[in-house]
N, C-alpha and C positions, 0 to 999 in steps of 0.2 A: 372143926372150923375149916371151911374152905378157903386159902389162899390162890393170889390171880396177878399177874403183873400185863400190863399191854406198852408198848414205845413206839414213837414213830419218830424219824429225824426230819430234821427241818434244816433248809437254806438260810432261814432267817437265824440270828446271832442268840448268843442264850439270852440276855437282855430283853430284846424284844420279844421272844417267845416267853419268858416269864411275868413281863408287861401285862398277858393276856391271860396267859396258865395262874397266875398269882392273885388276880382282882378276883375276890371270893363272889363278887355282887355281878359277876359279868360275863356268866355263862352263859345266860341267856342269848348272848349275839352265838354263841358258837358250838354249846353242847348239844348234841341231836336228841328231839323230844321233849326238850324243853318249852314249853307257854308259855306262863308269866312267872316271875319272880318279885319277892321282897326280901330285904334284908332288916332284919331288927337286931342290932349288935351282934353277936356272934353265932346267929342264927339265922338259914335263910330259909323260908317257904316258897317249894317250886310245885308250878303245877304242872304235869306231867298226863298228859291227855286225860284232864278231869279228875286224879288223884292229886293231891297235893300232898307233900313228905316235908318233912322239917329235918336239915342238916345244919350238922352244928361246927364252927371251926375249932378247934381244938389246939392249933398252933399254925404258924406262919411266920416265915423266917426268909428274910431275903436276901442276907447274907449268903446263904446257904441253895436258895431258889427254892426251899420245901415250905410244903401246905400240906396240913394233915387235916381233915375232915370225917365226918360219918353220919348216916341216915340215926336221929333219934327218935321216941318213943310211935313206931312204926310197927301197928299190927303185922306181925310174919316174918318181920327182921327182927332175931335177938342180937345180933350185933354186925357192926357195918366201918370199917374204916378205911380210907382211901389216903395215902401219900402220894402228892404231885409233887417230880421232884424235875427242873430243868437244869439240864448240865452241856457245857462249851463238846462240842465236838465235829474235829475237824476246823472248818470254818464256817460250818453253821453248828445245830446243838441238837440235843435229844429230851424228849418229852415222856415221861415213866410214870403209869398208873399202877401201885402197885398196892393190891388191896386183900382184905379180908373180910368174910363173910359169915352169920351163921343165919340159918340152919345151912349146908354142903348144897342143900339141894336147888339152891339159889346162882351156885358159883357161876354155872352156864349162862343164864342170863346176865350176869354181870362181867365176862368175860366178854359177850358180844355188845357188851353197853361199854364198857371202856375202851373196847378195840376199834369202835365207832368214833367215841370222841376223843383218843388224841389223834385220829387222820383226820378229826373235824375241825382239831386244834390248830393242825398242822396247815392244811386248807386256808383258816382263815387270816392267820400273822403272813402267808405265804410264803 
């Protein structure tokens, strides 16, 4: 199994960076490649240039600022899990995708997909 972490820090406060890191329904203003989105309970359908994937949340905790999610029954992914996890740093905070993959030979492409959207994350709370 491939693991991958990507972070980028933010000026904005860890609050407002997990305002945005945290709404499971509202990537679409900010994750790169993203189309359109639905959410049906703990599952959301993104369509992604014409492919659409179904990710499921699996926990969320705001105590904590962590969001655990992963792509499900998605031909070529046997398994997919991704913790968002926002934490105080300094006097703004940091933004950590920190994820797991199978098949390995996937890890690449999901290393430059994460590394995209938390400076896309980061971009958009400013």
């Amino acid at each position: 199994m491939g693991k991958g972490s990507s972070s980028a820090e933010s000026s904005a406060g860890a609050d407002a960076l997990w305002a945005v890191a945290g709404d499971f329904g509202g990537i679409a203003e900010w994750f790169p490649g993203v189309g359109s989105l639905r959410v049906d309970g703990d599952d959301r359908f993104i369509d992604m240039g014409g492919t659409e994937i179904c990710e499921h949340l699996f926990e969320r905790d705001a105590a904590t600022r962590t969001l655990l999610y992963g792509v499900v029954g998605s031909e070529g992914i046997a398994h997919h899990r991704c913790r968002v996890t926002v934490a105080p740093a300094g006097t703004g905070s940091t933004v950590t995708m920190d994820y797991e993959v199978e098949p390995d030979a996937l890890l690449p492409m999901f290393d430059d997909v994460y590394g995209q959207a938390v400076e896309a994350l980061v971009r958009h709370v400013g």
